[in-house]
Each structure stands twice: as structure tokens, then as C-alpha cells.
C-alpha positions in Angstrom: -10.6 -3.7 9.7 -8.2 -2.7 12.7 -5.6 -4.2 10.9 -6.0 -2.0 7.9 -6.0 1.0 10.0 -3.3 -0.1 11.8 -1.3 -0.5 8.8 -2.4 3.0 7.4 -1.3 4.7 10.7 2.7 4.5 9.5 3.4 7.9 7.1 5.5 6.1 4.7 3.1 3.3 3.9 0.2 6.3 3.2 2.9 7.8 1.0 4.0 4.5 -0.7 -0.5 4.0 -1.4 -0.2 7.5 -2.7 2.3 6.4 -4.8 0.8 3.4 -6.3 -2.6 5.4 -6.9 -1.2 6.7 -9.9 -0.3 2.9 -10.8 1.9 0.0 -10.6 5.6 0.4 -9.5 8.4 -1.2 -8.4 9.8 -1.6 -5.4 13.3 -0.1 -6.5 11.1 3.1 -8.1 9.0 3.1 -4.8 12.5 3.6 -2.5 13.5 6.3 -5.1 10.6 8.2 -5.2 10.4 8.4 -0.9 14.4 8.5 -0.7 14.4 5.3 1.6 16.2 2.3 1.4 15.4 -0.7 -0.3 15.1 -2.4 2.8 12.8 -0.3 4.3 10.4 -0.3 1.4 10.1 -4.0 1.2 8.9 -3.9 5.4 6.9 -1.4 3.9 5.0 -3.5 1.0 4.9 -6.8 3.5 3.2 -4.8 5.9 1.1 -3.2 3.4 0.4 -7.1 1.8 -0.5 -8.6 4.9 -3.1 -6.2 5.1 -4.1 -6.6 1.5 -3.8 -3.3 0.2 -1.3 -3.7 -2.1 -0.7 -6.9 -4.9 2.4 -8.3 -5.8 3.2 -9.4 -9.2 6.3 -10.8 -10.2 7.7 -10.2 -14.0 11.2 -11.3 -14.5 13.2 -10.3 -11.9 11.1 -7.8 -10.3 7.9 -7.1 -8.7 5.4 -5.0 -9.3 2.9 -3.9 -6.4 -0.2 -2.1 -7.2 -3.3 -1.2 -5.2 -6.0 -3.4 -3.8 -8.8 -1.3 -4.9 -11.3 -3.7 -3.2 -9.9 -4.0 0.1 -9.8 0.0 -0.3 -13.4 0.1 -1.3 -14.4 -1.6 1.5 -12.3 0.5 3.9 -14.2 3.9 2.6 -18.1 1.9 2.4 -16.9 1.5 6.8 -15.8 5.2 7.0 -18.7 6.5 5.4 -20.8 4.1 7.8 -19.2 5.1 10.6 -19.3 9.5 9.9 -21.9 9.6 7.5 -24.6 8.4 10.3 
């Protein structure tokens, strides 16, 4: 769980999850959308992997992320554990 937090403490990797909440994307569409390089965005997504809140699916020549909704889940059912008691 501190690894998920962790990872949700960077701005840009909140904005990218924002992002893919309205569904899957790129990682070219992803950089255009935040006006950040390529580069950055693809730290972004590994970072964002690693922690399993994004999936990667390759079609051709790109790759496709899209939200882990049930590492997500999980992540809320601990908030509301920890503030709703």
C-alpha cells in the first residue's frame, strides 16, 4: 500500500490516472494531453506499472495503458477503513 501512495504523491502521475479514467490511451496522446515529453511519460507509466495501477497492452506498434480498477478498489476499501472509523 505505501507503494501505491508513494506512487500517487507525484502530480503528473495523478493527472496521467485522471486521464486514463475516461479510458484507454496511448502513451503519445498521454504526453500531448499533459504537454510533456515522451520521455517523461513513459517514467511516468513504469512508475505507475510497478505499482499496478495502470495495464499495458500492446497493439501494433503501440501501447495502450488503461486503469487497474482493482488495485484502485482496493486503495479506496483502505481509505475508507482508515477515515471512515
Amino acid at each position: 500500500m505505501n507503494k501505491v501512495f508513494k506512487t500517487l504523491s507525484d502530480p503528473n502521475r495523478r493527472k496521467i490516472l485522471r486521464l486514463l479514467k475516461k479510458g484507454e490511451m496511448a502513451a503519445g496522446d498521454i504526453a500531448k494531453n499533459l504537454k510533456i515529453t515522451g520521455a517523461t511519460v513513459s517514467h511516468h507509466l513504469d512508475i505507475l506499472k510497478r505499482a499496478d495501477l495502470v495495464s499495458a497492452e500492446r497493439r501494433g506498434q503501440q501501447i495502450f495503458y488503461s486503469l487497474n480498477l482493482t488495485v484502485l478498489e482496493e486503495v479506496m476499501e483502505k481509505l475508507l477503513e482508515y477515515f471512515g472509523k
